[in-house]
N, CA, C and O atoms as CSV, one atom per row, in Angstrom:
chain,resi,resn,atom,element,x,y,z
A,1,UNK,N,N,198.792,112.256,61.254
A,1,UNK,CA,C,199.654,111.445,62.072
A,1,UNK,C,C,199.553,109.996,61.599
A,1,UNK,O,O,198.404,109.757,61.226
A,2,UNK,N,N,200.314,109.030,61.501
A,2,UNK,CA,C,200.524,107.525,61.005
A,2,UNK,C,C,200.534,107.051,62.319
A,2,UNK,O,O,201.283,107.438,63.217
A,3,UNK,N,N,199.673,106.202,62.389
A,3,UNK,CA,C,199.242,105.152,63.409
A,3,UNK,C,C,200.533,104.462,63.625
A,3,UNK,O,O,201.498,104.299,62.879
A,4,UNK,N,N,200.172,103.912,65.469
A,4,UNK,CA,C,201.561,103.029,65.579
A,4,UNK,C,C,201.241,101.564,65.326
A,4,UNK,O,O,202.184,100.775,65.262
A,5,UNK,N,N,199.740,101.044,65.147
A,5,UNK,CA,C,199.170,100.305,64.879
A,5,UNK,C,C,198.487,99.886,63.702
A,5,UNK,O,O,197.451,100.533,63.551
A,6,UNK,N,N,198.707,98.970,62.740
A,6,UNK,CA,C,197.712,99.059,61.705
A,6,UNK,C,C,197.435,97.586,61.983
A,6,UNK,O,O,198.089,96.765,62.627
A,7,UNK,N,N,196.206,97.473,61.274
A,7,UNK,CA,C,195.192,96.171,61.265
A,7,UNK,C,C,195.551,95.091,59.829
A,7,UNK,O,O,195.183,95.339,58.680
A,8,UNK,N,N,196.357,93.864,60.265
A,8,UNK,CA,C,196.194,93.509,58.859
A,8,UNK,C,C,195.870,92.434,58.719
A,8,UNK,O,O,196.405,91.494,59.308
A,9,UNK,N,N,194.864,92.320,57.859
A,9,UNK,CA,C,194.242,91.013,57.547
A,9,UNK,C,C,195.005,90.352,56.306
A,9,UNK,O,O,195.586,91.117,55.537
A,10,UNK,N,N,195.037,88.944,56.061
A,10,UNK,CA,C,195.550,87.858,55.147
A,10,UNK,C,C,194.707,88.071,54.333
A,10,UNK,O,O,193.846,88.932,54.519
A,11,UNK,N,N,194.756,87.478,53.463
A,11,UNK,CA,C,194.094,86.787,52.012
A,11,UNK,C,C,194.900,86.376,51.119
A,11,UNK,O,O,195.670,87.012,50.398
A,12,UNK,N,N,194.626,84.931,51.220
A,12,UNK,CA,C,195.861,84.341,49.893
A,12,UNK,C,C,195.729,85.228,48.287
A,12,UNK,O,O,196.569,85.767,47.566
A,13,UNK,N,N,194.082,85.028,48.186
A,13,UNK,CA,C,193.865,85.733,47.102
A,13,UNK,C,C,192.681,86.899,47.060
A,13,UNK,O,O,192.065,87.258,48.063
A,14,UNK,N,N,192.528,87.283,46.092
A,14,UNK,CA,C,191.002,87.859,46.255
A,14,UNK,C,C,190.874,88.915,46.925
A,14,UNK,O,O,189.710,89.312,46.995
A,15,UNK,N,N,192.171,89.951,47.812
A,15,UNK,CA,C,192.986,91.078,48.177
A,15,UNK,C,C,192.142,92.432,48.316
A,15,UNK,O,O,191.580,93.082,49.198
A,16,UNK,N,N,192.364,92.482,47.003
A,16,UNK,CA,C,192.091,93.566,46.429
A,16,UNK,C,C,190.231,93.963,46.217
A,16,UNK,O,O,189.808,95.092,46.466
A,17,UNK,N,N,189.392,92.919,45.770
A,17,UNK,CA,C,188.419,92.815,45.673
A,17,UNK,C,C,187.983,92.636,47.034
A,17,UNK,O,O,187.054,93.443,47.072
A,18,UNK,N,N,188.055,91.985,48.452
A,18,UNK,CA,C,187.656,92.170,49.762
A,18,UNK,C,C,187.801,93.294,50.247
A,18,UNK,O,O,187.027,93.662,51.131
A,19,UNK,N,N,188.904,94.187,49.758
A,19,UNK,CA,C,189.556,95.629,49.880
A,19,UNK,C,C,188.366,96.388,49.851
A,19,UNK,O,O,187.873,96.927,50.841
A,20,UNK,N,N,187.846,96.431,48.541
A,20,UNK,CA,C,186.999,96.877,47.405
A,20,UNK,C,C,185.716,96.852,48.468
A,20,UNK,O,O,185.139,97.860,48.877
A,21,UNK,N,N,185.383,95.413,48.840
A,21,UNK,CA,C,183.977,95.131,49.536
A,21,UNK,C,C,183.441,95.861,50.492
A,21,UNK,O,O,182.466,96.612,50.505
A,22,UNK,N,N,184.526,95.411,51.623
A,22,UNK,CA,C,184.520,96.279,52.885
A,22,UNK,C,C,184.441,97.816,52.920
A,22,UNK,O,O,183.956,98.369,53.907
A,23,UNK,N,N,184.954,98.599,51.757
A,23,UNK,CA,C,185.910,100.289,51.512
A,23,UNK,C,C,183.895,100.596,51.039
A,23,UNK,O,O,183.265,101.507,51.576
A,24,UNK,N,N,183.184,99.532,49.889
A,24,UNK,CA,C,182.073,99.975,49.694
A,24,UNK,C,C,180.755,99.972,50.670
A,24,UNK,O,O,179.800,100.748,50.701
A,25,UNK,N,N,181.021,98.948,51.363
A,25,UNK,CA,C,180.042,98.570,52.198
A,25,UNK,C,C,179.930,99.226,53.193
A,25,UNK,O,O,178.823,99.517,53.646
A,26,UNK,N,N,181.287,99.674,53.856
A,26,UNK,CA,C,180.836,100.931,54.906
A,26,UNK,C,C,180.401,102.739,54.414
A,26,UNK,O,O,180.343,103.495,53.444
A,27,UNK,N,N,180.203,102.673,55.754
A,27,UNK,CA,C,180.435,104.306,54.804
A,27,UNK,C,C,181.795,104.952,55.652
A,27,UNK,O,O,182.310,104.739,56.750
A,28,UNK,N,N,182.140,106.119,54.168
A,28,UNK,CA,C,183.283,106.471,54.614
A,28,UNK,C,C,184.417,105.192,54.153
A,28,UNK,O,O,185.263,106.029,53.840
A,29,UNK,N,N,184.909,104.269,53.946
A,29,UNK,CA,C,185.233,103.471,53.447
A,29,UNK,C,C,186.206,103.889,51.900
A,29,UNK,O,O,185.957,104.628,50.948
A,30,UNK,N,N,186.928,103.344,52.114
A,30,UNK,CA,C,187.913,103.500,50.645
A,30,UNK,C,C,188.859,103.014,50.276
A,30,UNK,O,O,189.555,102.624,51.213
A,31,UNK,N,N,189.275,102.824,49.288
A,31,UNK,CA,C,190.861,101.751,49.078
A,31,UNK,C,C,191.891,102.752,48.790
A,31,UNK,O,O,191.540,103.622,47.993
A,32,UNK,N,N,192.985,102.825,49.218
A,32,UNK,CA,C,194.027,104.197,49.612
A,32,UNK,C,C,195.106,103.123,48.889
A,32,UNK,O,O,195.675,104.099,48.398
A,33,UNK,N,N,195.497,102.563,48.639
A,33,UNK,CA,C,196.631,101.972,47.931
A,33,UNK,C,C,196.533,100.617,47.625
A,33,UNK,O,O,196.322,99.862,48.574
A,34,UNK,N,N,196.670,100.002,46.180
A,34,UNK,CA,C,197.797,98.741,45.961
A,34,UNK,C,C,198.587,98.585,45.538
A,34,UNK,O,O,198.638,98.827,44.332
A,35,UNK,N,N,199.536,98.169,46.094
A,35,UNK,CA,C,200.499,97.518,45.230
A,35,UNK,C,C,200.982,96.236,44.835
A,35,UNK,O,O,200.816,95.146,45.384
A,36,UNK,N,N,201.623,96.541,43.772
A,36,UNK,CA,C,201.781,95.092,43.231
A,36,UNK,C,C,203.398,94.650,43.174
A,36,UNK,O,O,204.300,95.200,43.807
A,37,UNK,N,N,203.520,93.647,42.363
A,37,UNK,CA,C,204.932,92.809,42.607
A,37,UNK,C,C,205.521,93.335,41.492
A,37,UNK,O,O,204.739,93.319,40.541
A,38,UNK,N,N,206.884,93.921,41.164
A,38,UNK,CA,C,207.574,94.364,40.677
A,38,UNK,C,C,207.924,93.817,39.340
A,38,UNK,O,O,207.885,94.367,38.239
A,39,UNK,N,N,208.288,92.567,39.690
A,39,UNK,CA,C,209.079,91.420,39.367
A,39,UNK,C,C,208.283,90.012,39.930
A,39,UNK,O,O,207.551,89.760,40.887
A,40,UNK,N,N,208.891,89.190,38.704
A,40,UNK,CA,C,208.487,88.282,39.314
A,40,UNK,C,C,208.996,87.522,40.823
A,40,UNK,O,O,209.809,88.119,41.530
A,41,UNK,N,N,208.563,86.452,41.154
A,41,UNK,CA,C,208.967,86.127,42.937
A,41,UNK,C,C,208.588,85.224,42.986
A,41,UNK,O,O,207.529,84.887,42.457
A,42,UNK,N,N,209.666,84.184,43.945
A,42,UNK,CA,C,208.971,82.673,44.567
A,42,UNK,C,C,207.417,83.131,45.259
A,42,UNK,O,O,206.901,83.965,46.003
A,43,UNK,N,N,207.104,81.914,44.410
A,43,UNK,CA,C,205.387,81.864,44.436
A,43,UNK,C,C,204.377,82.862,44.089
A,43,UNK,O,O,203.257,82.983,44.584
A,44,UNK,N,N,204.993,83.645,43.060
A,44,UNK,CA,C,204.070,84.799,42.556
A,44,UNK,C,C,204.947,85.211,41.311
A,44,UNK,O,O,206.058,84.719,41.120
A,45,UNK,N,N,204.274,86.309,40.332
A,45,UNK,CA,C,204.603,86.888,39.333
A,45,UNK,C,C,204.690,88.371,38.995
A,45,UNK,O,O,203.996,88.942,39.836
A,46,UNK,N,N,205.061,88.998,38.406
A,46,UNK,CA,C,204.457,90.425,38.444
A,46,UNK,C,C,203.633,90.966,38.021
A,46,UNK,O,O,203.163,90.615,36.939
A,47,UNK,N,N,203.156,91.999,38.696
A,47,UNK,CA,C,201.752,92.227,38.750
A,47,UNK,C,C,200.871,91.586,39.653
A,47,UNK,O,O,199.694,91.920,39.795
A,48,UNK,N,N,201.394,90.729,40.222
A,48,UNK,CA,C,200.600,90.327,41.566
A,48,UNK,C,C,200.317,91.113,42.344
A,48,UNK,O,O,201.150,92.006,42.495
A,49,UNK,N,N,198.987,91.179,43.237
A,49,UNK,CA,C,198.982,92.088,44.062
A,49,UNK,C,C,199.557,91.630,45.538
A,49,UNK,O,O,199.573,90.475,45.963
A,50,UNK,N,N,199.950,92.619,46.106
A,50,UNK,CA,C,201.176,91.882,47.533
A,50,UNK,C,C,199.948,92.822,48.427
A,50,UNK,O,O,199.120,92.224,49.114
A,51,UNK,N,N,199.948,93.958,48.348
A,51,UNK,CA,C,199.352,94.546,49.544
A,51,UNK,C,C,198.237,95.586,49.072
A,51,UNK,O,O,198.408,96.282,48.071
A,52,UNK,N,N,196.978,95.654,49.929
A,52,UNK,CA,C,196.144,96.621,49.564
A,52,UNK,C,C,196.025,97.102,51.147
A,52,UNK,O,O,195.956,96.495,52.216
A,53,UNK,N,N,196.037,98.500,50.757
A,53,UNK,CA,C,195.307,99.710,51.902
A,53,UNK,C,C,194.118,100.307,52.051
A,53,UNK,O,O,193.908,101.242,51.279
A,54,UNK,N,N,193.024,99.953,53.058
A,54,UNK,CA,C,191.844,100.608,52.897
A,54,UNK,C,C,191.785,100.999,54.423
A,54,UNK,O,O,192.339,100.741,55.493
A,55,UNK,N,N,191.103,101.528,54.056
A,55,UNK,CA,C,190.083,102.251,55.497
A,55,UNK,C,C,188.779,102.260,55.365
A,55,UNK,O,O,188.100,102.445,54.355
A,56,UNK,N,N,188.354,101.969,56.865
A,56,UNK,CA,C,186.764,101.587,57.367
A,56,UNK,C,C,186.669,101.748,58.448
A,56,UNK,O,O,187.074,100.835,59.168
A,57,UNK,N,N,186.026,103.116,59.166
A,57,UNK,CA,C,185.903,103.920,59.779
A,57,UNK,C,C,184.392,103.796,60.206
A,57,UNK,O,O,183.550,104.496,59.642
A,58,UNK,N,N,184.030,102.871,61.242
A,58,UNK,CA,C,182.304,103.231,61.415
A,58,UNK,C,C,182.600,102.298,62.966
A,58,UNK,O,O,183.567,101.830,63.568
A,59,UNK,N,N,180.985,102.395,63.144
A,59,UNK,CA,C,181.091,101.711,64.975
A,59,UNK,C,C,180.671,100.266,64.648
A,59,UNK,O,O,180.223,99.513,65.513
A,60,UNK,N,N,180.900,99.777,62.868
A,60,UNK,CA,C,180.885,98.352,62.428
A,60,UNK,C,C,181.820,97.788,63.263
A,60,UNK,O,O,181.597,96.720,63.834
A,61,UNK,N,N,183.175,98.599,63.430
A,61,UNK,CA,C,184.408,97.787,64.092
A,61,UNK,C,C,185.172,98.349,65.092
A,61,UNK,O,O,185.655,99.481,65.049
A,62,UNK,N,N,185.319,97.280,66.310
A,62,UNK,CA,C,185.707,98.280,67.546
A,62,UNK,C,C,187.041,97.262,67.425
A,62,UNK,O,O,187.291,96.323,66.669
A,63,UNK,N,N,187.847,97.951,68.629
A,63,UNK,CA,C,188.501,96.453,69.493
A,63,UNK,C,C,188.186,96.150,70.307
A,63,UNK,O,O,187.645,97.019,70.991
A,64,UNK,N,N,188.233,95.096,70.747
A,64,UNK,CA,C,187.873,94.187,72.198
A,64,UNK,C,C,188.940,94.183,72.861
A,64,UNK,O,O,189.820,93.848,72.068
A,65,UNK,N,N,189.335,94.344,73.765
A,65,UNK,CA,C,189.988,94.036,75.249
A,65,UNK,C,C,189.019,92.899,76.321
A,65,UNK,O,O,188.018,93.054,77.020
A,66,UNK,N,N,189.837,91.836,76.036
A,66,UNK,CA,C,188.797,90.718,77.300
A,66,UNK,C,C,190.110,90.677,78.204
A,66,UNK,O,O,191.305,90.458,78.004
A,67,UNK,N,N,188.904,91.155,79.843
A,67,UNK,CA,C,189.877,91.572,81.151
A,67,UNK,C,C,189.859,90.367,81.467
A,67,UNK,O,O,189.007,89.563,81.089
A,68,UNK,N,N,191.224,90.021,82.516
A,68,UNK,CA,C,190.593,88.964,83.184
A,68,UNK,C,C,190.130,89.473,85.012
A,68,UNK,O,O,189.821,88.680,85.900
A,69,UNK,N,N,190.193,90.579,85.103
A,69,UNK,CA,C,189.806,91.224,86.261
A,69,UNK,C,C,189.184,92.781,86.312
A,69,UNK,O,O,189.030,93.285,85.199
A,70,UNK,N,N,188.891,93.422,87.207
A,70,UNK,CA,C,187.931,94.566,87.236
A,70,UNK,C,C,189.498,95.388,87.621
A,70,UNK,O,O,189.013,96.492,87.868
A,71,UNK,N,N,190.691,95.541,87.787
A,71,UNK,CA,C,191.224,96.356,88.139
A,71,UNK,C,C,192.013,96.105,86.387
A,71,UNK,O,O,192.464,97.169,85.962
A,72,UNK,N,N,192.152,95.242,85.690
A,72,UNK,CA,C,192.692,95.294,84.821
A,72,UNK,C,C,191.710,95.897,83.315
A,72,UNK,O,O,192.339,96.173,82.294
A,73,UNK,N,N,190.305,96.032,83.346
A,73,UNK,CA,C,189.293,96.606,82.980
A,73,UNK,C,C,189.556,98.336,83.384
A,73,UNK,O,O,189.803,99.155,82.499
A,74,UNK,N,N,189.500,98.546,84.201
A,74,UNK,CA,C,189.980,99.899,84.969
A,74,UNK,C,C,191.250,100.366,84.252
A,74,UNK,O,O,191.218,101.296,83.447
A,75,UNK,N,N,192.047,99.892,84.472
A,75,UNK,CA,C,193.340,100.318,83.855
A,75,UNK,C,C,193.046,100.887,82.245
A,75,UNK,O,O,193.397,102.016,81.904
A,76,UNK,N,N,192.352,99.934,81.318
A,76,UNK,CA,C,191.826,99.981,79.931
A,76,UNK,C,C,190.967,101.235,79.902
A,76,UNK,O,O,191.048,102.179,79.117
A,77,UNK,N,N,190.434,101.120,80.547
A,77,UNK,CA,C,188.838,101.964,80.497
A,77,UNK,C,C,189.800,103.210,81.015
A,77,UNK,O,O,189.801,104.006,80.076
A,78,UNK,N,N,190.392,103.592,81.790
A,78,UNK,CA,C,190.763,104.998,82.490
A,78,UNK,C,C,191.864,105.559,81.311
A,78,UNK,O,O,192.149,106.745,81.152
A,79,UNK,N,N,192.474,104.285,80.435
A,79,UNK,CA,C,193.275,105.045,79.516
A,79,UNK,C,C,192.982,105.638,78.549
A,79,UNK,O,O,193.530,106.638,78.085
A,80,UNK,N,N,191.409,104.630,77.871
A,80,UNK,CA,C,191.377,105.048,76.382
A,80,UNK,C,C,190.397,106.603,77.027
A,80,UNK,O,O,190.678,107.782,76.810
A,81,UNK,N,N,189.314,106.087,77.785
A,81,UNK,CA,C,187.989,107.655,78.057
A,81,UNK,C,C,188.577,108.339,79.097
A,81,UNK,O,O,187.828,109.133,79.665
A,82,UNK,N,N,189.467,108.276,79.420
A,82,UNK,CA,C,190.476,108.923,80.726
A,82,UNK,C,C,191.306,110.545,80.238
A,82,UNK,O,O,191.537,111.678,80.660
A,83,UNK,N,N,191.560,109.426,78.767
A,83,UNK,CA,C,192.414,110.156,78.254
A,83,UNK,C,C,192.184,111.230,76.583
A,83,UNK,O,O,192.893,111.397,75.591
A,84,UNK,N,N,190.831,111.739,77.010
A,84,UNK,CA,C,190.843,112.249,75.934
A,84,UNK,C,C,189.069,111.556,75.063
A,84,UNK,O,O,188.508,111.987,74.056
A,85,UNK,N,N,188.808,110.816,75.654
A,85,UNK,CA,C,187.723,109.821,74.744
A,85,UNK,C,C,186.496,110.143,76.144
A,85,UNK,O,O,186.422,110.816,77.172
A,86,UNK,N,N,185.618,109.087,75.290
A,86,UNK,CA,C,184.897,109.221,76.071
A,86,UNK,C,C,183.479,107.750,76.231
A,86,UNK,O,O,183.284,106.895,75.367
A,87,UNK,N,N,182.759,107.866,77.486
A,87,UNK,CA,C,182.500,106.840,77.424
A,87,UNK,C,C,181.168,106.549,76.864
A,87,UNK,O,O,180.429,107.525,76.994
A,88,UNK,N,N,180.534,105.415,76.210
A,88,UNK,CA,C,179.146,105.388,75.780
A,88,UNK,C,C,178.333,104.734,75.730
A,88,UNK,O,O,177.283,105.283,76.063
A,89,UNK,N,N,178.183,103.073,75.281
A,89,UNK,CA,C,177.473,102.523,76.475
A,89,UNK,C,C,177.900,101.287,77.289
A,89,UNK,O,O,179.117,101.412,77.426
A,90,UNK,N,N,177.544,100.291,77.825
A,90,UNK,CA,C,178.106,99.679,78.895
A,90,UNK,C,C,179.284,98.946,78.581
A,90,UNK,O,O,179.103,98.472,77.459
A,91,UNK,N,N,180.156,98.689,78.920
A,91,UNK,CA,C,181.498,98.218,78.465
A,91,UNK,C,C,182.258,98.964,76.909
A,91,UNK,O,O,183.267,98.648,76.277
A,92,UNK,N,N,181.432,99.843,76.747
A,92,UNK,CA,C,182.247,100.283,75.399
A,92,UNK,C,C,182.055,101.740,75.441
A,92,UNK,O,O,181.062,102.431,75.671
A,93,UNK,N,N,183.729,102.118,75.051
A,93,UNK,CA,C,184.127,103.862,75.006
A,93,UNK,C,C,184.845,104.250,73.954
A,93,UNK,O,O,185.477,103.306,73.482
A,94,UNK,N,N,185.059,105.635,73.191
A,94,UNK,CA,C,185.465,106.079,72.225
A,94,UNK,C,C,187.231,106.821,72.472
A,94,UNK,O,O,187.420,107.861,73.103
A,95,UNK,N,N,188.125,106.160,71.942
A,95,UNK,CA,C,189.477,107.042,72.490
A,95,UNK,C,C,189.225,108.241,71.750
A,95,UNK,O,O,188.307,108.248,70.930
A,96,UNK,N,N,190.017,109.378,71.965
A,96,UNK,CA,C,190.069,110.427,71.772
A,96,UNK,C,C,190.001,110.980,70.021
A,96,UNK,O,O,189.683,112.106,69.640
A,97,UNK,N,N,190.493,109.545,68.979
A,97,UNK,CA,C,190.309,109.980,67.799
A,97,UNK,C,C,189.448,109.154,67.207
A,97,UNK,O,O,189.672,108.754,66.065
A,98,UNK,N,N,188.344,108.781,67.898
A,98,UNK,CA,C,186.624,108.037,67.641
A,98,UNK,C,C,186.539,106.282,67.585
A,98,UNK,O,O,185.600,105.496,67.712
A,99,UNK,N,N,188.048,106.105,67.325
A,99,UNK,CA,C,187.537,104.652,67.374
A,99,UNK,C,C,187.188,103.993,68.398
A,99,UNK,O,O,187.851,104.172,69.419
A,100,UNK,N,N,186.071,103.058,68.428
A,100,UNK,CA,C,185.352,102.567,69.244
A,100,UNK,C,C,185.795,101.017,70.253
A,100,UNK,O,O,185.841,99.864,69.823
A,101,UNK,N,N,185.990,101.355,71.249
A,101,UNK,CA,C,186.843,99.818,72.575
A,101,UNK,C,C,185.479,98.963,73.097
A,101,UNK,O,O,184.387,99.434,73.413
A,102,UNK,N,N,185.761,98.038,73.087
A,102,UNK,CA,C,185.032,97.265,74.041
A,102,UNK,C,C,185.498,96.608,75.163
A,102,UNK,O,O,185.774,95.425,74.962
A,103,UNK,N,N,185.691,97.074,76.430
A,103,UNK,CA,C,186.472,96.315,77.294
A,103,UNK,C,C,185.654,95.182,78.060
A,103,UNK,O,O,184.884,95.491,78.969
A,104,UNK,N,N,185.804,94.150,77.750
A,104,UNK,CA,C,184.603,93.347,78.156
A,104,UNK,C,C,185.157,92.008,79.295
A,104,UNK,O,O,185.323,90.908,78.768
A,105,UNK,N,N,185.380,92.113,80.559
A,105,UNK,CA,C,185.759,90.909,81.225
A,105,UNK,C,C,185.695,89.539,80.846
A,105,UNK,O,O,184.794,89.438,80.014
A,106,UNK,N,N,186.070,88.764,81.001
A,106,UNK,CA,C,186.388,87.086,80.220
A,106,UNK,C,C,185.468,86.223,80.832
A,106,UNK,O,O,184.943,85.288,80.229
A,107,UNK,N,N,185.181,86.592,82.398
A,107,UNK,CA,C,184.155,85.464,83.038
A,107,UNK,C,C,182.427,85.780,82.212
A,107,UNK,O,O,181.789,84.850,81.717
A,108,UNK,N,N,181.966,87.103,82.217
A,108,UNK,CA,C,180.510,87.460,81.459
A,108,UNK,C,C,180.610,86.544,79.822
A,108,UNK,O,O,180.077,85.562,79.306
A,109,UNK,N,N,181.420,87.363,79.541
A,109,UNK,CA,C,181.569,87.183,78.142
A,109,UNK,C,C,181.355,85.345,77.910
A,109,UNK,O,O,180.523,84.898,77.120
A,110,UNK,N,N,182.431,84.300,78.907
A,110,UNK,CA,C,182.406,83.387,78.452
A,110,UNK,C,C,181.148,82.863,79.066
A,110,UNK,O,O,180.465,82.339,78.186
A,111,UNK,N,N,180.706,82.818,79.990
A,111,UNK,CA,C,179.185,82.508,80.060
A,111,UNK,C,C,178.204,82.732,79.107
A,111,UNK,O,O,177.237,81.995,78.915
A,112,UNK,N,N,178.474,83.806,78.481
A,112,UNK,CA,C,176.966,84.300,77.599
A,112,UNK,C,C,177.695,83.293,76.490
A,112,UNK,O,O,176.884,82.520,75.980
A,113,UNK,N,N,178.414,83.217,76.240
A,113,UNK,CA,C,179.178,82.130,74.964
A,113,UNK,C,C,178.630,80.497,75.263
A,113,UNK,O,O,178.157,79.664,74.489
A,114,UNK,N,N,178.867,80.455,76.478
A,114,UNK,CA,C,177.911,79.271,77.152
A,114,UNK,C,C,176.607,78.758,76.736
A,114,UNK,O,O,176.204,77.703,76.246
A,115,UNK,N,N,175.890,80.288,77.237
A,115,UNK,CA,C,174.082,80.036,77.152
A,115,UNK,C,C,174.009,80.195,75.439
A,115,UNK,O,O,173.208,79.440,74.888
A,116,UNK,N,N,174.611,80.910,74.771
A,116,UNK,CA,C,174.787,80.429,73.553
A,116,UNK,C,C,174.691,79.419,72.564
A,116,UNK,O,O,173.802,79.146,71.758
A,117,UNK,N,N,176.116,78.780,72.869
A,117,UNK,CA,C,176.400,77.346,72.547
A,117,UNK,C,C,175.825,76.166,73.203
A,117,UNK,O,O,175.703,74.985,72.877
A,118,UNK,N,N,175.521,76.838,74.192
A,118,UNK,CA,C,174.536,75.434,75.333
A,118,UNK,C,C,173.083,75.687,76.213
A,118,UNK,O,O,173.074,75.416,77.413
A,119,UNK,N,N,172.335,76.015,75.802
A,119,UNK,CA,C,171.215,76.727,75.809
A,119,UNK,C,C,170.453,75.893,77.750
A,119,UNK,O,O,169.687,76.425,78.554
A,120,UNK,N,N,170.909,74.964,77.783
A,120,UNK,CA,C,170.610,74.132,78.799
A,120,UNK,C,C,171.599,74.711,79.969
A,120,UNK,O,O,171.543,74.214,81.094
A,121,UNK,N,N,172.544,75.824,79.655
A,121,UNK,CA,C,173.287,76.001,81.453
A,121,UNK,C,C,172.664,77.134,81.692
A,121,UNK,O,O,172.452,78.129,81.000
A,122,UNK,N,N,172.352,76.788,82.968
A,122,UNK,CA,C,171.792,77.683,84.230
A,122,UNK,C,C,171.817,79.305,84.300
A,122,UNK,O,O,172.754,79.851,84.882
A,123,UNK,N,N,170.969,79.934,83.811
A,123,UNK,CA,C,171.036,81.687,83.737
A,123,UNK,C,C,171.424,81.893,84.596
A,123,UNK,O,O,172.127,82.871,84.342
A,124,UNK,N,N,171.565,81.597,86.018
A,124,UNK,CA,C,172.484,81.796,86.901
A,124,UNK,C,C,173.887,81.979,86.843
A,124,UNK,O,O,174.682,82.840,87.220
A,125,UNK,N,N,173.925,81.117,86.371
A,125,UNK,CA,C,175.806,81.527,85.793
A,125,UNK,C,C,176.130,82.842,84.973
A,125,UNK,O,O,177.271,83.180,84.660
A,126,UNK,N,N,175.029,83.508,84.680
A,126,UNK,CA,C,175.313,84.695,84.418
A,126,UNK,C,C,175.379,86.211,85.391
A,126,UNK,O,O,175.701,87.273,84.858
């Protein structure tokens, strides 16, 4: 099945070789297509590379969902492990074809970003 979603990252240059990095560094990982420029083109030549395809498949990379409420967390959470997935540990569940969610509310999250960046606010605020 072809995703209704794909992930795409920029790179002015250097494409193909970040392709390369990521496809080796995980496991499971691989570069599934490049292609290049036909012809030449404003601001490029041929043989340029325009687009590379890889896949990287591990619990290196989830998505995040930041709620701004517990019923809008709910909604997330009941669709992806509701529906087929399942859940595993606190704020994070697997949809039904393994990739990994993090549904994580905006008030926690930005506090711990807080005690983080500002080591002096009040653990209370957490």
């Amino acid at each position: 099945m072809q995703p209704k979603n794909t992930i795409c990252l920029w790179f002015d240059e250097d494409a193909h070789d970040a392709a390369r990095f990521c496809a080796a560094t995980f496991p499971d990982g691989q570069v599934t297509a490049v292609r290049d420029a036909p012809v030449d083109y404003a601001g490029g030549k041929k043989g340029d590379v325009l687009t590379v395809e890889f896949t990287v498949l591990s619990e290196a990379f989830s998505f995040q969902i930041a709620t701004e409420n517990q019923e809008e967390a709910d909604r997330y959470w009941n669709a992806i492990a509701g529906n087929g997935g399942q859940e595993t540990a606190c704020d994070w569940c697997k949809d039904r074809w393994g990739l990994s969610w993090q549904i994580t509310p905006r008030v926690p999250s930005e506090a711990l970003r807080l005690v983080a960046v500002r080591p002096n606010v009040p653990s209370r605020a957490l």
